[in-house]
N, C-alpha and C positions, 0 to 999 in steps of 0.2 A: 814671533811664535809665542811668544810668552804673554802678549796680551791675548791672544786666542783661547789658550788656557781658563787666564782669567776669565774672561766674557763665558770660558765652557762651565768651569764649574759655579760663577755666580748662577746664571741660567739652572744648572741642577740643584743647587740651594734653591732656589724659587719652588723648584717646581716641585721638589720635596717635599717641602714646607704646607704649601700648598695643597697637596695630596694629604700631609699628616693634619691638616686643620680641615679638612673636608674643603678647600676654595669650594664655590661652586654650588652645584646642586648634587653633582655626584658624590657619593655614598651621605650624604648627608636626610636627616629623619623629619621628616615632614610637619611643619609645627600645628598643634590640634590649634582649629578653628572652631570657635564656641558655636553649638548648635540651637537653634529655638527650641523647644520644646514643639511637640506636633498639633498641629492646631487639630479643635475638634471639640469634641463631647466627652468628655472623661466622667465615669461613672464607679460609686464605691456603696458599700454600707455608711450610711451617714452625712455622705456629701455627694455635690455635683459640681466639674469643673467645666470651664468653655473658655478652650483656649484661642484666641485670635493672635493676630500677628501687632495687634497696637495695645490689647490690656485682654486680663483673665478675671474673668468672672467667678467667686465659689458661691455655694450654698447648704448650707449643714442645716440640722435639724432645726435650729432655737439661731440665724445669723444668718448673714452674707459679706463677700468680703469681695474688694477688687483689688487687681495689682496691674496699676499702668504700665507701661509696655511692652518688650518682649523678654520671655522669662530665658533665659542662656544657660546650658547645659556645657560641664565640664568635659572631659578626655574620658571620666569614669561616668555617665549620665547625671553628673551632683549635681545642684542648684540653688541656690538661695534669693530667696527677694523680699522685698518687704510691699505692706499694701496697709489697706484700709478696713475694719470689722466692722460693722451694725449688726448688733445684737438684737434680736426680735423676742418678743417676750407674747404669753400665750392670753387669751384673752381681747378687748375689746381695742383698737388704739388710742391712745394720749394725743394731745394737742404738742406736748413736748415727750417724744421719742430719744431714747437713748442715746448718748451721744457716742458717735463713731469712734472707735479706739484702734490705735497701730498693732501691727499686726506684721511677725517674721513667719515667711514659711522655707523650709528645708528639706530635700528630698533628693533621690534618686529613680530615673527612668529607663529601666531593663526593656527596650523595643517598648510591645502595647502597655507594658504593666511599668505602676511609678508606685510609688513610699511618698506620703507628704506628712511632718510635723509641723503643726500650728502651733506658734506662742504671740498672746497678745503680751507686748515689753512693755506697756505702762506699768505693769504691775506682774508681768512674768506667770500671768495664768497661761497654764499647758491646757489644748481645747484638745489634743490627742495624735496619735497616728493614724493616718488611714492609708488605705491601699484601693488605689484607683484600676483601673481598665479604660483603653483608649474602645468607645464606641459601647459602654456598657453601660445597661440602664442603671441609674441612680435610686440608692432606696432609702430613702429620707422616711424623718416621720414627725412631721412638723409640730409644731409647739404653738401654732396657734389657737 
């Protein structure tokens, strides 16, 4: 009788325990799975993004930048990636063209609408905030 006991309440410590640790999948919160960003056309005053599923294309008035792979969105839409700048410069082209410089972007994406800041980190030039629209035309004003 008394190992019955035993074996009763080991069994209820388990299953306690168990219950207070969440075992399982029951009552436990579903861990965020980082999302891509939407691919597509994203469009602002001053820049143009295209987002693919292997790299993202920008384009601002006086630059273009790429950022190889897929850019992964937080639980809250955050984001951070880094890429590549060329700087375009206005007038005729050089046989030696600027040389590309690194380039951090940072942002948040509410549904259509995203927040992106640029900083090229060689040297910590801020190129701005913008505010994109997924599927809106881009108003550039090129510097050539």
């Amino acid at each position: 009788m008394r190992r019955f006991h035993a074996r009763g309440r080991l069994a209820a410590a388990v299953f306690f325990g168990c219950v207070a640790s969440s075992c399982g999948s029951m009552g436990a919160q579903p861990a965020h799975v980082p999302a891509p960003l939407k691919q597509g056309e994203w469009g602002g005053q001053h820049i143009a993004m295209t987002v693919a599923a292997s790299k993202t294309d920008l384009e601002f008035d006086c630059g273009r930048a790429t950022v190889n792979g897929t850019i992964e969105t937080d639980a809250d839409g955050a984001f951070t990636a880094a890429g590549t700048f060329l700087p375009e410069r206005p007038g005729p082209t050089t046989p030696d063209p600027p040389p590309p410089r690194p380039m951090r972007m940072t942002g948040t994406v509410a549904g259509d609408d995203m927040q992106v800041k640029i900083v090229l980190t060689d040297q910590s030039d801020d190129l701005g905030t913008f505010s994109l629209r997924l599927g809106a035309a881009p108003r550039l004003v090129k510097c050539r």
